[in-house]
N, C-alpha and C positions, 0 to 999 in steps of 0.2 A: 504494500500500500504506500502510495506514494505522500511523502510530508508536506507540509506546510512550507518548509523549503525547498523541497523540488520542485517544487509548482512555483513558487514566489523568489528563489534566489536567494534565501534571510530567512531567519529563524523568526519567530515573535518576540519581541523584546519585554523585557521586565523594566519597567519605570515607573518613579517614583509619583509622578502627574500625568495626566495625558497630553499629548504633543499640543503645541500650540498652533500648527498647522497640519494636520493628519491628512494624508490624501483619500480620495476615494478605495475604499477596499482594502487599507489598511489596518490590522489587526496588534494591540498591543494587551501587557499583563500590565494593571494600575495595583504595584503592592502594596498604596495606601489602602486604596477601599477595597481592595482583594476579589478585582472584577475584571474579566477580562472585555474588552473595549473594541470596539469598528467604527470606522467613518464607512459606511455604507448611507444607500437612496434610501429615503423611507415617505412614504406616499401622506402627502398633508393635503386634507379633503376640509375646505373652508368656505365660506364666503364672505368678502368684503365689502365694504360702503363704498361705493363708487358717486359720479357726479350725477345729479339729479336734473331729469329730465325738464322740460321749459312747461308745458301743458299737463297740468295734473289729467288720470287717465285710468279706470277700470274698463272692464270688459272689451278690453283693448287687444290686439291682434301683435307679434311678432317674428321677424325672419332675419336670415343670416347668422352670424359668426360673435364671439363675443368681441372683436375688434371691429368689425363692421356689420352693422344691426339698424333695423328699423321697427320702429314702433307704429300703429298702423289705427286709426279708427279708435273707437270704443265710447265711452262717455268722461266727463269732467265732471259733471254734476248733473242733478236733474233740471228738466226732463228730457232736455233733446242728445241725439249720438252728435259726437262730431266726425271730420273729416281728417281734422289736424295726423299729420304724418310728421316724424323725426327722424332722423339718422343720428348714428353712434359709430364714430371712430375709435373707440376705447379708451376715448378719455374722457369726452365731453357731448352732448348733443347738439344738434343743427337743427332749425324750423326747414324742411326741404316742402315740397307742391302737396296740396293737401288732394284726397281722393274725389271724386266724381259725385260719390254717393256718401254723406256722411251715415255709419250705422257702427252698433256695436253688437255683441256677440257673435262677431263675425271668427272666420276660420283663417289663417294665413301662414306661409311657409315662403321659403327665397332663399338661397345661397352666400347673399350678401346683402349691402344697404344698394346695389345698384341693381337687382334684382328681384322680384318679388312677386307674389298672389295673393289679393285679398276677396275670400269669396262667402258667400252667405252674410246670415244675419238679420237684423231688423234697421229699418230707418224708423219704425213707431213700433205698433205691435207685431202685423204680420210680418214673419218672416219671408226676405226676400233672398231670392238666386242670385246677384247679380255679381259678378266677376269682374276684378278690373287685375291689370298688368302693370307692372313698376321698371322700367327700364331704365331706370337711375337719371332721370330726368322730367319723367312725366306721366300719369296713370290712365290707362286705356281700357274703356269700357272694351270684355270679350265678351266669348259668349256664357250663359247664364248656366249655372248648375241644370241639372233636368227635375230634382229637387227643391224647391226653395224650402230652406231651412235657418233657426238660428242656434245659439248654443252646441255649435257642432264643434268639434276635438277639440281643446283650445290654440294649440299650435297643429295644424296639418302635416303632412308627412310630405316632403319633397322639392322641388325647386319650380319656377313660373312657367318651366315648360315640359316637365313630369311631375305632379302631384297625387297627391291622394286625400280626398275630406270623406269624414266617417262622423255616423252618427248626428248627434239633435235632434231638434223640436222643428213640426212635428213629428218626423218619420224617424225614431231613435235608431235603427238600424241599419240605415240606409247607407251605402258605401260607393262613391264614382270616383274616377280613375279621371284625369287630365292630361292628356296629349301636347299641351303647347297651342289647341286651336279648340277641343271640342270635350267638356265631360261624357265620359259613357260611365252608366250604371255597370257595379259587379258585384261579386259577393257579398252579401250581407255580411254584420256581425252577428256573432253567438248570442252576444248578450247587447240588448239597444239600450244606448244610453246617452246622457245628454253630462254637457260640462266635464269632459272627461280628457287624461290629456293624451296626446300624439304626438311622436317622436318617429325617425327613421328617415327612408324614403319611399317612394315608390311604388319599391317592388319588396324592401324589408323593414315594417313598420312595427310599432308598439299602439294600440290603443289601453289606456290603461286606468282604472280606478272612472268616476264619474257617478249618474244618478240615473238608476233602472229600476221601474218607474214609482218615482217618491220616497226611497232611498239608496243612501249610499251605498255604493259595493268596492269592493276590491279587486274586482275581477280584472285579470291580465289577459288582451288576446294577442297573439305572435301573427302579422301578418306575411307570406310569402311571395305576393307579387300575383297569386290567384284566389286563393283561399286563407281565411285565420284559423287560429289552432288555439286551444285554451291551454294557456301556460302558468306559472307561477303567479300567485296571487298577492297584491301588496301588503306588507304588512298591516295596516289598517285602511281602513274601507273610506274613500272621500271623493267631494267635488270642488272642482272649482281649483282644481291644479294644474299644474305647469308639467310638461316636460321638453327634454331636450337628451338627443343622441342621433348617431351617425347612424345608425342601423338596430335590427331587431336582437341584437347580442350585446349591445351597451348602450345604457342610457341612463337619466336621471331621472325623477317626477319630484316635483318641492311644492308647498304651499297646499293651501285647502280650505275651505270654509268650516267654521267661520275666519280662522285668526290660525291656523296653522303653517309653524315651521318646521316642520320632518322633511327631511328628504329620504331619498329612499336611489340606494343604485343596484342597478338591474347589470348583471355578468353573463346570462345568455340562461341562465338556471334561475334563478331566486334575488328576490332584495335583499338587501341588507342596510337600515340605518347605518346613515352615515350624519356629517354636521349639520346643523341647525341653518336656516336663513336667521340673520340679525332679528330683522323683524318678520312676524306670523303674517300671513294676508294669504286673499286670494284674487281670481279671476286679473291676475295680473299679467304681463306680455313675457315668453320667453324667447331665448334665440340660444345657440352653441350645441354644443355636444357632452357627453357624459363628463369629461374633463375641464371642458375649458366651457360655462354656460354662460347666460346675463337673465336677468330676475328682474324685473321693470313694471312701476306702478303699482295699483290692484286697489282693494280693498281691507280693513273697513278706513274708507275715508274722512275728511279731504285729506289728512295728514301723509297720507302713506301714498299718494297719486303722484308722485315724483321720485318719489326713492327708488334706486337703481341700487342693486346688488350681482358680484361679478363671485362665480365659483370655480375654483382650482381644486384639482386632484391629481397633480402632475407628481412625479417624486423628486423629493430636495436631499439633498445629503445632509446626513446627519451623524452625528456620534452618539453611537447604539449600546447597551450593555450587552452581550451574550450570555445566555443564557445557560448553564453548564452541566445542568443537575435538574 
């Protein structure tokens, strides 16, 4: 069996302190505390106060990246939706062209702030179809869902010219696929539900958690591009959450109604609590991916309609104890 110094060239040293600079993957004996010691990565799963948006904002729509994000639609206060749109460079917001159709509980996914879809919803009560397109300059009525609905996924699954919206009021099960010019109806979901959140893309989505019908559930479904599949279920049952991930094997959900901060990350198997949002809310805007996301506006208001929260679960090196025994 090979040593610690056949592999690494050097023995483990015995000292008295730990090094003042230890490199990555460096392994020493501390004889004061009688522990042995690594600078190895270790995965810090947070969220931070970031800059606060210009137009307070629930039931608010978002897409893109946590360095480039757009917030989309929803309300300020009662009683009318607005229109107002923002973009987010990762540090700070911009007032950029506001939407065609001002409504909130609308559905919306994009790649970046200079791409985007914002579809469904209400401008009053009924809910409307109505789709527009963001091409980083200007938003373009297309063509309309074949559903009109509101409170569908909170973030949709995909980019402004492959998507996917699922679920709402009032057809909670209802599921259409977007081409870049035309929705077409396909699979339903297992379980219809309205307020619920949506991560992925396309062809590999999460719908996850939301309200079927008149309560909360936990229910997780794994979408594959034709059909979903019932998978691991959230640890606790909610609506009015966020998610954000790259695909149906990694992703986050955070927030809930009323005032909830849980997040919860999804590994392709099972959630797992992870760190808290600063502040609890819901029906707020997400945009990123399991590692890097952004948490924008929500509710319960007006206080909370501007705060932006940015989440990391990247690995940082650190100086670790080992464990021996």
């Amino acid at each position: 069996m090979a040593t610690y110094k056949d592999i690494h060239g050097f023995k483990i040293q015995n000292v008295s302190s730990d090094p003042p600079a230890p490199f990555n993957g460096q392994v020493w004996y501390n004889s004061t505390t009688g522990n042995l010691r690594a600078k190895a990565s270790v995965s810090v799963q947070a969220w931070s106060t970031a800059n606060a948006m210009n137009t307070a904002r629930f039931y608010t729509a978002g897409a893109g990246t946590q360095t480039s994000a757009l917030a989309f639609g929803g309300r300020s206060g009662p009683p009318s939706p607005i229109a107002n749109a923002e973009a987010y460079n990762g540090t700070n917001w911009t007032a950029i062209t506001s939407m065609n159709t001002a409504r909130a509980y609308l559905g919306g996914c994009g790649d970046s702030s200079t791409n985007a879809l914002a579809f469904g919803g209400t401008a009053s009560y009924p809910a409307i179809g109505n789709t527009e397109l963001w091409n980083g300059s200007n938003w373009t009525e297309v063509n309309n869902l074949n559903t009109a609905r509101k409170r569908i996924a909170v973030s949709g699954a995909g980019s402004n010219t492959a998507a996917l919206a699922f679920g709402g009021v009032p057809n909670a099960d209802a599921v259409e696929l977007w081409n870049g010019s035309n929705w077409t109806t396909t699979t339903s979901l297992i379980v219809g539900r309205q307020q619920a959140a949506g991560s992925g893309t396309s062809t590999s989505a999460l719908c996850s958690g939301g309200e079927s019908p008149g309560a909360d559930v936990a229910s997780n479904e794994l979408w594959n591009g034709v059909g979903w599949t019932e998978v691991g279920d959230l640890n606790s049952a909610k609506k009015g959450l966020m998610g954000a991930g790259s695909g149906n094997t990694s992703a986050i959900v955070f927030g809930g109604s009323p005032a909830i901060a849980d997040t919860e990350s999804w590994d392709g198997t099972s959630w797992t609590e992870v760190g808290n949002l600063n502040t609890g809310r819901n029906q707020m805007g997400p945009a990123g991916t399991a590692t890097t996301a952004l948490a924008f506006g929500g509710l319960p208001g007006p206080a909370n309609g501007t705060k932006t929260e940015e989440w990391s679960a990247s690995p940082t090196p650190a100086v670790v104890t080992i464990e021996t025994s």
